[in-house]
C-alpha positions as CSV (number, residue, x, y, z in Angstrom):
1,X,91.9,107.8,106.4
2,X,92.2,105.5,103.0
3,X,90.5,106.0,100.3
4,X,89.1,102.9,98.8
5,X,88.5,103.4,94.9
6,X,86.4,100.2,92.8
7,X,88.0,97.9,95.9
8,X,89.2,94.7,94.7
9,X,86.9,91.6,95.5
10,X,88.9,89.2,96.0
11,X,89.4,87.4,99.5
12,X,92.1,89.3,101.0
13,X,91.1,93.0,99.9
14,X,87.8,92.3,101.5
15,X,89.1,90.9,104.3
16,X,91.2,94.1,105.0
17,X,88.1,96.2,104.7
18,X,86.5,94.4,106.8
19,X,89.1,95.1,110.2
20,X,89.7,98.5,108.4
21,X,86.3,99.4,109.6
22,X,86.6,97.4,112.7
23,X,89.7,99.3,113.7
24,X,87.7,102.8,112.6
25,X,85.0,101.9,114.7
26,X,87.5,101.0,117.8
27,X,88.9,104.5,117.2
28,X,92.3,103.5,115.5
29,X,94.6,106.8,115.0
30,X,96.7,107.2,112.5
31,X,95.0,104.3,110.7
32,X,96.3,105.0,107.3
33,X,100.4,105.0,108.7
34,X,102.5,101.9,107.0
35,X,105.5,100.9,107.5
36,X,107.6,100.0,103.9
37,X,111.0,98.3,103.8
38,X,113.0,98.2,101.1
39,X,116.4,97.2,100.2
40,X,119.3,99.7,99.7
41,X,121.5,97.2,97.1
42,X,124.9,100.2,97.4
43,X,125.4,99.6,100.6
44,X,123.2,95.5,101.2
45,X,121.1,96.9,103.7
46,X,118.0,97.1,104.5
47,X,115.8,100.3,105.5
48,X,112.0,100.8,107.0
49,X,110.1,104.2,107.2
50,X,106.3,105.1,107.5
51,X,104.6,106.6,104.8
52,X,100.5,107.6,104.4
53,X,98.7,105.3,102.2
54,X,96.8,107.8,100.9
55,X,94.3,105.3,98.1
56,X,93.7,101.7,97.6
57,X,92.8,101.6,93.9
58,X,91.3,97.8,92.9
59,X,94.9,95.7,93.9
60,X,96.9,99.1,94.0
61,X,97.8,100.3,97.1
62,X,99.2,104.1,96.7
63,X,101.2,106.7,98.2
64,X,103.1,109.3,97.6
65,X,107.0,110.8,98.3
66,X,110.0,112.4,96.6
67,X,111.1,110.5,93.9
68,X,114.8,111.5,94.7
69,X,114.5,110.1,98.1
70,X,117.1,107.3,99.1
71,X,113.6,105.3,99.1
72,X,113.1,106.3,95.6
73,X,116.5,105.3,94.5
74,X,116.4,101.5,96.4
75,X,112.6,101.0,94.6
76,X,114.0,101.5,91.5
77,X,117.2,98.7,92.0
78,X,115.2,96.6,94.2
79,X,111.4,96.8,93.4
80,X,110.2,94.0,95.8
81,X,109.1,96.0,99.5
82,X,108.1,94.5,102.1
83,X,105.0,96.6,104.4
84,X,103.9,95.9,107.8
85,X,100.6,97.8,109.1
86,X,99.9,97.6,113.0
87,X,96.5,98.7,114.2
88,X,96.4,98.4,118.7
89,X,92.8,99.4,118.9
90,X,92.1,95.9,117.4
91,X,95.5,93.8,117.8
92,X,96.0,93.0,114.5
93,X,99.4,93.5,111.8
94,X,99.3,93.0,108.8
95,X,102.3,92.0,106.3
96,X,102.7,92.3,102.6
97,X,105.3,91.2,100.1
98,X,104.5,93.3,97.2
99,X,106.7,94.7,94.0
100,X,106.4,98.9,93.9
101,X,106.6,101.1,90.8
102,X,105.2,104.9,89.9
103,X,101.5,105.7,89.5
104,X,101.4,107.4,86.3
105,X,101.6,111.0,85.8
106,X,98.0,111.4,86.0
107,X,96.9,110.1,89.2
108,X,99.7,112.2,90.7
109,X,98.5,115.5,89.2
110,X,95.4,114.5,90.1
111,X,96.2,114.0,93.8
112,X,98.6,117.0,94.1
113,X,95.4,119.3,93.2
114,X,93.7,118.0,95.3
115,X,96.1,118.8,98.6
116,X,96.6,122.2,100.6
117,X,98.8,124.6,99.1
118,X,101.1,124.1,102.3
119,X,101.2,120.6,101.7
120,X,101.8,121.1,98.1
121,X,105.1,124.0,98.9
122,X,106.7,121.3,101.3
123,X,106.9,118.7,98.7
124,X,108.1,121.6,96.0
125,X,110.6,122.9,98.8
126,X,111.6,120.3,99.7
127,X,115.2,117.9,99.0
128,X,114.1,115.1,101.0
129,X,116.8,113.8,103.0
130,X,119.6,115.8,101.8
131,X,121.6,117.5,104.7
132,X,121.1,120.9,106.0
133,X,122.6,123.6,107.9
134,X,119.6,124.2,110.2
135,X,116.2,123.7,110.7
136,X,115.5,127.3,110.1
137,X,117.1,127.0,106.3
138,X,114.1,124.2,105.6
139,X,111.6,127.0,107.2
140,X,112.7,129.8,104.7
141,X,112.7,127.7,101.9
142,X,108.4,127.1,102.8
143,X,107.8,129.7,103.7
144,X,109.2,131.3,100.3
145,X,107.4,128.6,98.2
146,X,105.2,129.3,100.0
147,X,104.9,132.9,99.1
148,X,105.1,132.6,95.6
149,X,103.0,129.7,94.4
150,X,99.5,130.5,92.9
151,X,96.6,128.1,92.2
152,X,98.4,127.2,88.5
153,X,101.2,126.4,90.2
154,X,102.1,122.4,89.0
155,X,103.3,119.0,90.8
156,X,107.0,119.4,90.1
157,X,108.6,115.6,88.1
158,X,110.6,114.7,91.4
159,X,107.1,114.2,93.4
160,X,104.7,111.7,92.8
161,X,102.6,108.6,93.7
162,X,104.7,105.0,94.1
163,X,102.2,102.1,93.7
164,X,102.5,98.4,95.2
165,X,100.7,95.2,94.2
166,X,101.0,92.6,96.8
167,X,101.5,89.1,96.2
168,X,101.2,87.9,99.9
169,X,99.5,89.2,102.8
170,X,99.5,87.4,106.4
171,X,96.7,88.7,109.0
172,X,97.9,88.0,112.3
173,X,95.5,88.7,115.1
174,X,96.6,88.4,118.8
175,X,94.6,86.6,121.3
176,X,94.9,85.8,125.3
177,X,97.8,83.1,125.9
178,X,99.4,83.9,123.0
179,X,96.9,81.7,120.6
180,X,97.5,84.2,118.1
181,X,96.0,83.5,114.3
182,X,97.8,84.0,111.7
183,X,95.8,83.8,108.5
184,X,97.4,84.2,105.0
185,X,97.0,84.5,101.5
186,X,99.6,84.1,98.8
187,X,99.4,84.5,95.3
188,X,100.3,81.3,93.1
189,X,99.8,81.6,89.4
190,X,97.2,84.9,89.9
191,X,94.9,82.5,92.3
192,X,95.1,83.4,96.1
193,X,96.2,79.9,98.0
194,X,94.5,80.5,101.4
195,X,96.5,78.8,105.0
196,X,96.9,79.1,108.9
197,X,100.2,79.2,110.2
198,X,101.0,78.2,113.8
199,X,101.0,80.9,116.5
């Protein structure tokens, strides 16, 4: 699920509410998975992974991840992403252009505290990415976070919230034939220009 926090009002956040609760009520899992690509400028290519958009907060769209990740590293060389969200229980994807940076410190103590304290030891134990030896070597270090960390027990500096503002979104919805509509908005001196693009 997404939490929705003083929603923008303008046409394409409402929009996206509206076949955000359409898809809910057509029983949509994993409703809140996005896809986000970056660019990785050391080696000019270009990666994709899902992540858990965990808030949409006014024209913010937030979630959260190791801030020593290889993502991590391409955001901060190359801040414009590009997101793709698909949703089968209604047919519809969604793209985004948008520019990413960090929430500020805190929103992402805020959200940490809010988590389970398993949740909460992964990120801690956790060096995202990095190579290991086994799968039993990430285990034990969980499990001995894990064992050790209280309810004062603080959101480390190498794990927070990454925030996107996007600047185009394109709402394609697939029909019989392959009459698909594809309905965008892009942003043009901070007013939304509104088109239809063929199928």
């Amino acid at each position: 699920m997404i939490k929705f926090l003083n929603l923008n009002s303008e046409k394409p956040y409402t929009h996206f509410k509206t076949l955000y609760k359409k898809a809910l009520e057509n029983g949509q899992k994993g409703i809140e998975a996005i896809s986000v690509s970056s660019y990785d400028k050391a080696s000019s290519e270009v990666e994709a992974r899902y992540v858990n958009l965990k808030y949409i907060a006014n024209n913010e769209w937030i979630f959260f991840s190791n801030y020593h990740s290889p993502k991590a590293n391409q955001f901060e060389s190359h801040s414009q992403v590009s997101i793709l969200i698909y949703w089968a229980s209604i047919n519809t994807q969604i793209r985004m252009k948008a520019k990413i940076y960090k929430t500020s410190i805190e929103f992402s103590n805020e959200h940490f505290q809010s988590r389970t304290k398993e949740k909460n030891a992964l990120a801690i134990s956790s060096n995202q990415s990095q190579v290991i030896g086994s799968f039993e070597e990430v285990a034990k270090n969980f499990q001995e976070t894990l064992e050790y960390m209280t309810p004062e027990t603080v959101r480390p500096d190498f794990w927070g919230g990454y925030s996107f503002v996007p600047y185009y979104f394109e709402f394609w919805q697939g029909h019989e034939n392959r009459l698909n509509k594809r309905h965008v908005f892009e942003q043009q001196d901070k007013a939304w220009e509104e088109k239809l693009l063929q199928p």
